[in-house]
C-alpha positions in Angstrom: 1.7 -6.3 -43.5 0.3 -3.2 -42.2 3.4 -1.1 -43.6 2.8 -2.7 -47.2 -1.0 -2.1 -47.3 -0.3 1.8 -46.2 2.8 2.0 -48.7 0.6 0.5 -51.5 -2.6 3.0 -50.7 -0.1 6.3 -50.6 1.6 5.2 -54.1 -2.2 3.9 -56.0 -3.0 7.9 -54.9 0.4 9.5 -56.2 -0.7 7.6 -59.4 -3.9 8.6 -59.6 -3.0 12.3 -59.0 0.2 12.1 -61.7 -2.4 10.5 -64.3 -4.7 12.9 -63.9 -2.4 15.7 -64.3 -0.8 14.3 -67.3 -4.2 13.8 -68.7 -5.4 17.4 -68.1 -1.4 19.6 -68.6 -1.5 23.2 -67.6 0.9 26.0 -67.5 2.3 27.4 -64.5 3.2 31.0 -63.8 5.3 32.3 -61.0 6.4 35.6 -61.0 9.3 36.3 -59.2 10.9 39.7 -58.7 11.0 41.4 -62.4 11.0 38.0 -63.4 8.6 35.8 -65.2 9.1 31.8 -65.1 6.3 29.1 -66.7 6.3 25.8 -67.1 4.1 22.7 -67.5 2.3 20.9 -64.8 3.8 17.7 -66.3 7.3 19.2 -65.6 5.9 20.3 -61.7 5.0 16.8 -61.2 8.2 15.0 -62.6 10.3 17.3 -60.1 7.9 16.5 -57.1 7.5 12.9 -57.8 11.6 12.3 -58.0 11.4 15.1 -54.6 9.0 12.4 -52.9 11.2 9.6 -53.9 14.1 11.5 -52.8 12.9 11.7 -49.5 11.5 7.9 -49.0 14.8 6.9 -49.5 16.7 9.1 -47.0 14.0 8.0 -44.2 14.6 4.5 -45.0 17.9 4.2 -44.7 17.5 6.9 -42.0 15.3 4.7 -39.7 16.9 1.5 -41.1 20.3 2.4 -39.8 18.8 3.9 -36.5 17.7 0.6 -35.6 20.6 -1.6 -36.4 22.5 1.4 -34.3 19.7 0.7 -31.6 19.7 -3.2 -31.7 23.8 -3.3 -32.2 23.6 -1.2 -28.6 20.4 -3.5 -26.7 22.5 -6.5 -27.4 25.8 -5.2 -26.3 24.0 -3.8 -22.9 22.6 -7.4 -22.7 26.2 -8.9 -23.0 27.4 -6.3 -20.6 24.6 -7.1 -18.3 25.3 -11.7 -18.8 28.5 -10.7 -17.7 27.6 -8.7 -14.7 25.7 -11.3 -13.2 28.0 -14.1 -14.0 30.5 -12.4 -11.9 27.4 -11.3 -9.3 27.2 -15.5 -9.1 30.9 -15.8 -8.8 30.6 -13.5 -5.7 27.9 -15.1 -4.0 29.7 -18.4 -4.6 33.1 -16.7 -2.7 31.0 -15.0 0.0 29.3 -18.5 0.9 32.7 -20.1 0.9 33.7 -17.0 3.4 36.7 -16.6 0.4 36.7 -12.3 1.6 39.3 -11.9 -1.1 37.6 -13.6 -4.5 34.1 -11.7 -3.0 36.0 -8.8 -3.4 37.5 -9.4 -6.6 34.3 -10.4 -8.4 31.9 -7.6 -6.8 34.5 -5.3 -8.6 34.3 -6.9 -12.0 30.2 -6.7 -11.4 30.2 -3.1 -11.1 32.0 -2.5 -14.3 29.1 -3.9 -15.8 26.3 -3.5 -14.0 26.4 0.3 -13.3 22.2 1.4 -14.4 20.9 -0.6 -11.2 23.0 -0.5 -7.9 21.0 -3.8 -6.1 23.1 -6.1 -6.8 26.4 -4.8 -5.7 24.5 -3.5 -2.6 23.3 -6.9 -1.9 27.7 -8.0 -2.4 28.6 -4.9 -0.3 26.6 -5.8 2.7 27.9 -9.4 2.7 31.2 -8.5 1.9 31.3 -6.0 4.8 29.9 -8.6 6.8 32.8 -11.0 6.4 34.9 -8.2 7.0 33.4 -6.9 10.1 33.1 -3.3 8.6 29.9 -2.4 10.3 29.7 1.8 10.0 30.1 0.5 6.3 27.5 -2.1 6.4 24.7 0.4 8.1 25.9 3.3 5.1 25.0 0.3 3.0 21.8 -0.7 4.5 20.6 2.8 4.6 20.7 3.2 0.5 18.7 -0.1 0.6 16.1 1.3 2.1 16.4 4.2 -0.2 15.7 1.9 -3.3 11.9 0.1 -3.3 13.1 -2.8 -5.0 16.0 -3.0 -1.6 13.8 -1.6 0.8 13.1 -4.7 2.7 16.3 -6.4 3.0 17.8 -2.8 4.1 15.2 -2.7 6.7 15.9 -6.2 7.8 19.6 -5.9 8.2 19.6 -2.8 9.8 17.1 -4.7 12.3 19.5 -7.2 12.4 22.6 -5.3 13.1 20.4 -3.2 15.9 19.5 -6.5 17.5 23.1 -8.1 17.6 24.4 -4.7 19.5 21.3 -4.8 22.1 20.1 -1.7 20.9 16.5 -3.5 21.1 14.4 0.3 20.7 16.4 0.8 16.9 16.0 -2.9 16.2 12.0 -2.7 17.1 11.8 0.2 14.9 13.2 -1.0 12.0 12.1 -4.3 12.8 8.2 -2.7 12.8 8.8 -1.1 8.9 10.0 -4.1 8.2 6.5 -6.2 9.1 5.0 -2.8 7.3 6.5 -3.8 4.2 6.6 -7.8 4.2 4.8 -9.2 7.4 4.8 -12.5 6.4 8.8 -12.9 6.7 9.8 -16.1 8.9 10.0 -15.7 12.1 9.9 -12.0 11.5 6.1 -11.7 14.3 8.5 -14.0 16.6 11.8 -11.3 16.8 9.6 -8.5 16.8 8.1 -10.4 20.5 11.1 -11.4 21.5 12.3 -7.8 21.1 9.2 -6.1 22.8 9.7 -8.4 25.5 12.9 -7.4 26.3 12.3 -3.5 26.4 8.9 -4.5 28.6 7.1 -3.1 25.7 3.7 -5.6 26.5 1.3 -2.7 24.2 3.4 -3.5 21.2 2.7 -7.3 21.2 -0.9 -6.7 21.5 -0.7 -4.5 18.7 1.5 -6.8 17.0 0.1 -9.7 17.6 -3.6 -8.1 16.4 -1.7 -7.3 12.9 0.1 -10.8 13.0 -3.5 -12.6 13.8 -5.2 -10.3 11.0 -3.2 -11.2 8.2 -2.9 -15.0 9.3 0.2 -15.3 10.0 -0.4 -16.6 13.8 -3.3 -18.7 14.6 -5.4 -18.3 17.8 -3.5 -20.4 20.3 -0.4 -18.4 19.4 -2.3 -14.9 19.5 -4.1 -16.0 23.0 -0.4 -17.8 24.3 1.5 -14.0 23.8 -1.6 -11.8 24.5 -1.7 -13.3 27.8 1.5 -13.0 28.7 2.0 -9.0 27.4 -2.0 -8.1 29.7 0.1 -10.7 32.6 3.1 -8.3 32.7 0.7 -5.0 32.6 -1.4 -6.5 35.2 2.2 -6.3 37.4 3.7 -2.8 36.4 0.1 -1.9 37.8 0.2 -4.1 40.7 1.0 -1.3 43.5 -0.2 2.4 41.6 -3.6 0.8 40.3 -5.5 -2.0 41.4 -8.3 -1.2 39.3 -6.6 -1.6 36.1 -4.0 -4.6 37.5 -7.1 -6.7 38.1 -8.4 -5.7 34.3 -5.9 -7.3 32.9 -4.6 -9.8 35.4 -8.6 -11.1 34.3 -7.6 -10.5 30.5 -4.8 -12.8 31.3 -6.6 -15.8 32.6 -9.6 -15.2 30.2 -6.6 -15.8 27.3 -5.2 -19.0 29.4 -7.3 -20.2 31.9 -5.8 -21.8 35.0 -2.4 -20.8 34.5 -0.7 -21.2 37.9 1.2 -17.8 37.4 -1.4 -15.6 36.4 -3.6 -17.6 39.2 -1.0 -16.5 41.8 -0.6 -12.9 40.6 -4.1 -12.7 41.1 -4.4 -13.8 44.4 -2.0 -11.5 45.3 -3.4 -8.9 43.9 -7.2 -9.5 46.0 -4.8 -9.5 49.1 -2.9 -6.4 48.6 -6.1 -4.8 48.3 -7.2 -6.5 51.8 -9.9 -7.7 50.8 -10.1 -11.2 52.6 -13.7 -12.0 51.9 -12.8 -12.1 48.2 -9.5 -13.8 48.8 -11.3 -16.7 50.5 -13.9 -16.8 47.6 -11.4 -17.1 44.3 -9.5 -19.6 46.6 -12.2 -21.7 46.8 -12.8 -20.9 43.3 -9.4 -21.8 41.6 -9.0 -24.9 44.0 -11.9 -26.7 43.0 -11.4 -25.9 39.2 -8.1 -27.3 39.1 -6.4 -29.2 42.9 -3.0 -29.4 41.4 0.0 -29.8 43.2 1.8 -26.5 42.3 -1.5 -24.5 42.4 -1.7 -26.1 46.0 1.9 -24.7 47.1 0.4 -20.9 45.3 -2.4 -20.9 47.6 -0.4 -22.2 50.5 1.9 -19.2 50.6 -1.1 -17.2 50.1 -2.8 -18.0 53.3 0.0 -18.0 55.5 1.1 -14.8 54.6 -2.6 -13.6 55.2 -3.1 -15.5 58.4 -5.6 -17.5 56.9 -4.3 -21.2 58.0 -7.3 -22.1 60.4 -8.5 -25.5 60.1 -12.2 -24.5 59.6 -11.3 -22.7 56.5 -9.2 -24.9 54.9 -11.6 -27.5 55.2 -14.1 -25.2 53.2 -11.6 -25.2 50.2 -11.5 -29.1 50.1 -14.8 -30.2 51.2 -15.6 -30.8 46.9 -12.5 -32.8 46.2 -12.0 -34.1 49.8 -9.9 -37.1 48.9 -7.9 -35.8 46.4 -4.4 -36.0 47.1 -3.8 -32.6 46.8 -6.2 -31.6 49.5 -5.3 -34.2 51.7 -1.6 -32.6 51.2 -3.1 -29.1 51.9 -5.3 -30.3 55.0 -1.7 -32.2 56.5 0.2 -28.9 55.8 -2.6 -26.8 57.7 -3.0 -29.7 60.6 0.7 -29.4 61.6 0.7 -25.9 61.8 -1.9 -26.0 64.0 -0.3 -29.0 65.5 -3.7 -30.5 65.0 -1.2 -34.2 65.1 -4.3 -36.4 65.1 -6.1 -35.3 61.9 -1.8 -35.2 60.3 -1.8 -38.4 60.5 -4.8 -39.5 59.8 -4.9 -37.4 56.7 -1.7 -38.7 55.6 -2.4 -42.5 55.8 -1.9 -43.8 52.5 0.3 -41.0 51.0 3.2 -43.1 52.4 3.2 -46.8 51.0 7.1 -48.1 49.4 8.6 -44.7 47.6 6.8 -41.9 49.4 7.6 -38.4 47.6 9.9 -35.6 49.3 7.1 -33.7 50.7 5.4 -36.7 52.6 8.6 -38.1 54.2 9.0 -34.3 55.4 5.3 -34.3 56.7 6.7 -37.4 58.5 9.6 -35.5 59.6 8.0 -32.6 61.3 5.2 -35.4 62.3 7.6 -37.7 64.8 9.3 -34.2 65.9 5.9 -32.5 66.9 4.1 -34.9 68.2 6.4 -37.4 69.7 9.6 -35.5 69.9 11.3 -38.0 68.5 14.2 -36.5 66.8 16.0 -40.3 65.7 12.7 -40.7 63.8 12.4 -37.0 62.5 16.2 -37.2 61.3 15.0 -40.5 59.5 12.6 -39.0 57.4 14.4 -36.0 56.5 17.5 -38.3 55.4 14.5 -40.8 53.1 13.3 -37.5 51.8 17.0 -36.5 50.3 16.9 -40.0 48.1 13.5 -38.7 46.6 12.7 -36.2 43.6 12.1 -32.6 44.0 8.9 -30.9 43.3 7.6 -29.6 39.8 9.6 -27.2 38.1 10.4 -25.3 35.5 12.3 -25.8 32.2 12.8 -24.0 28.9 11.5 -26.0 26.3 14.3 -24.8 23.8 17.4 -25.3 26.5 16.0 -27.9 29.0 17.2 -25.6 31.7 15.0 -25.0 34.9 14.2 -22.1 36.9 12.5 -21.8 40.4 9.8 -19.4 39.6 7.9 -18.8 35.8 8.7 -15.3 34.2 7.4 -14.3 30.7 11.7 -14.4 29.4 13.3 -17.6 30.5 16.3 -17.0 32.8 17.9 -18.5 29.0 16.4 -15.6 27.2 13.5 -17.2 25.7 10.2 -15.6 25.4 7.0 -17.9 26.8 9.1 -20.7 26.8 9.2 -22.4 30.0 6.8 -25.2 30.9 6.2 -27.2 34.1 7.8 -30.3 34.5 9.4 -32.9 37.3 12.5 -32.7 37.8 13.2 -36.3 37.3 12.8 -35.5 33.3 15.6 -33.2 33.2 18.4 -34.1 32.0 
C-alpha cells in the first residue's frame, strides 16, 4: 500500500511538471565545441520522461528477479537444512540403538547438509566416539564445544564427565566448576561437584559451593547445613594436631550445623583432651551426656575417659546424676563399677537390664560379673556363649548400598558422600 501511495505521489508531480512545461515551451541552447544545438523544452521533456521510464523498468525487473533469485536460494537452504536434520534424527535414533555403523552413516549424510552450524554433528561426533571408545577424539570434540556459546555447556559437561570416569577428580572439578558458572541448576550437577571435592579433601570448595548452590536455590537449608558440617568436620581434623585454636573453630561450626552428632561430638572431645585440658573435658562430658544419653554417645565418652584416666566412680556419678535411671547411665555406671571392681553397686545397677532376651552387652556385664566377683568361670563362659545368640551394637550403613562400616567417615567405605546413617544391625540385610 505504501509502495502505491509513493508511486502515485512521484508520477501526480512528473505530471504536473510535464504540464507545466508544455503549457509554458522554451528553447534550449547548448553550445557545444564550435557547435550550436537548440531545441524545445517539449522535446527535453519527451526524452527525459521515456529516460525515467526507461529506468523504472530496468529496476523492476532488476529487484523483481533479485528476489525470486533470493527466495529460489532461502527455500533450497531450508530443504537442504529439513534434510540435514532428518538424517541428524536418524543418527540419534542408531546411536540410542548402539547401531555404531548406521550412526556413522547418517552423521555423514548430516554434514553434507548442515555445513553453516557445526552443533549438531558435534553433538553426533561425541556420541559416536563414545560408542566407539575413541576418547583423544572425544576430548578434541568436547574442546570445540566449549569453543561455540550455543555448545559451551554440554562441552564443559562431558569433558567433566570424561575427567571424572579416569579419576582425574582436580580436571573434573575444574570443568565441573565452569560448568555450574554457566548452568548451575543442572541435575545433580551441586551433588558431583561434592562428591568430587570430597574425594580430593577439598572441604573450602563445598563451602563455597554449597553458598552458590544455597543462593541460587538450588539446595535448601537442611542440605546446605548436612554438607557444611561435614566439609568445617573434616577441617576441624586436618587441624587437629598443628592448630587447636582453629580445630575447635570449626569442630564448633560443625555441631552448630548438626547438633548432637555422635562423630563431630567425639572429635571434639578429643580434641579438649589433646589439649589436656581435663577441667573442660569433664565439663562438655557432662554437657553432651545430659543433652542426649544415647547408647553410641555412651560407648564415645567411654573411650574417652579411659584413655584419660578418668573412670573413678565419683565422677562418673556426676555425669549421670540428671538422668540417673536412664538405661544408658545405668550401662555407663556398670561399665565404670567393674572396672573398679566396685561388684556390689554392678549388680545392683544392673538389675533389671537382664529380664528374658538381655542384649550382647549385658550378658557380657554378666560375664565379667560371675568371673570378678565369684570366680566362677562355668557361669562367666555361660554368659559369654548367651551373648553370641544376641545382636550386635549400633552401626553403620550406607543408605544407598545397605553396607555397614565400624566407624562414620564423611565418604562411605562404598564411596558415597554423607551417606551413612546409624542403624542396628538386626535391620541389615
Amino acid at each position: 500500500m505504501f509502495r502505491l501511495l509513493y508511486f502515485v505521489i512521484n508520477l501526480v508531480l512528473l505530471l504536473i511538471i510535464i504540464s507545466f512545461i508544455f503549457s509554458n515551451p522554451f528553447i534550449i541552447s547548448l553550445d557545444i565545441g564550435n557547435f550550436k544545438y537548440s531545441f524545445s523544452s517539449i522535446v527535453f521533456s519527451i526524452v527525459a520522461l521515456l529516460i525515467l521510464i526507461t529506468f523504472y523498468f530496468f529496476t523492476y525487473i532488476f529487484f523483481k528477479s533479485r528476489f525470486s533469485i533470493n527466495n529460489f536460494f532461502i527455500k533450497n537452504k531450508y530443504k537442504r537444512l529439513e534434510k540435514g536434520h532428518l538424517h541428524f534424527v536418524d543418527a540419534m535414533i542408531a546411536i540410542s540403538n548402539k547401531d555404531n555403523r548406521n550412526a556413522i552413516k547418517f552423521h555423514k549424510k548430516m554434514t553434507n547438509y548442515i555445513k553453516d552450524d557445526p552443533s549438531l554433528s558435534l553433538l553426533v561426533k561425541s556420541e559416536v566416539y563414545k560408542m566407539e571408545r575413541k576418547y583423544p577424539e572425544l576430548v578434541d570434540v568436547y574442546e570445540m564445544m566449549i569453543k561455540s556459546k550455543k555448545m559451551e555447556a554440554l562441552g564443559y559437561r562431558g569433558l567433566m564427565e570424561h575427567n571424572l570416569n579416569n579419576h582425574d577428580y582436580h580436571h573434573a572439578f575444574l570443568y565441573g566448576e565452569k560448568l555450574f558458572s554457566l548452568s548451575p541448576s543442572i541435575e545433580k550437577l551441586y551433588e558431583t561437584l561434592v562428591y568430587i571435592a570430597a574425594k580430593t579433601k577439598n572441604w573450602n570448595q563445598i563451602i563455597s559451593i554449597s553458598e552458590k548452590a544455597y543462593s541460587q536455590k538450588i539446595i535448601n537449608i537442611n542440605t546446605f547445613n548436612e554438607n557444611n558440617s561435614v566439609a568445617y568436620y573434616e577441617i576441624a581434623k586436618i587441624k587437629f594436631s598443628s592448630n587447636f585454636k582453629e580445630a575447635n573453630k570449626n569442630i564448633t561450626k560443625a555441631l552448630n550445623l548438626k547438633k548432637n552428632f555422635f562423630p563431630y561430638i567425639k572429635l571434639h572431645l578429643e580434641l579438649i583432651a589433646d589439649s589436656n585440658n581435663q577441667s573442660l573435658l569433664k565439663k562438655m562430658i557432662k554437657k553432651y551426656w545430659n543433652l542426649n544419653p544415647d547408647q553410641t554417645l555412651r560407648l564415645i565418652i567411654t573411650d574417652i575417659i579411659k584413655n584419660n584416666n578418668l573412670g573413678d566412680l565419683n565422677f562418673i556419678n556426676q555425669i549421670i546424676k540428671s538422668n540417673i535411671n536412664n538405661e544408658e547411665s545405668r550401662k555407663m555406671l556398670i561399665y565404670f563399677a567393674i572396672k573398679n571392681q566396685n561388684w556390689q553397686i554392678a549388680r545392683n545397677k544392673i538389675t533389671g537390664l537382664i529380664g528374658s532376651n538381655p542384649s550382647r552387652e549385658v550378658c557380657l556385664f554378666m560375664a565379667d560379673i560371675e568371673l570378678g566377683e565369684n570366680n566362677d568361670k562355668q557361669k562367666s563362659d555361660s554368659w559369654i556363649m548367651r551373648s553370641e545368640g544376641t545382636f550386635s551394637e549400633n552401626t553403620w550403613i550406607c543408605k544407598f548400598t545397605n553396607q555397614s562400616q565400624q566407624d562414620w567417615n564423611s565418604l562411605s567405605d562404598s564411596g558415597y558422600f554423607n551417606s551413612l546413617v546409624l542403624s542396628n544391625s538386626k535391620m541389615i540385610e
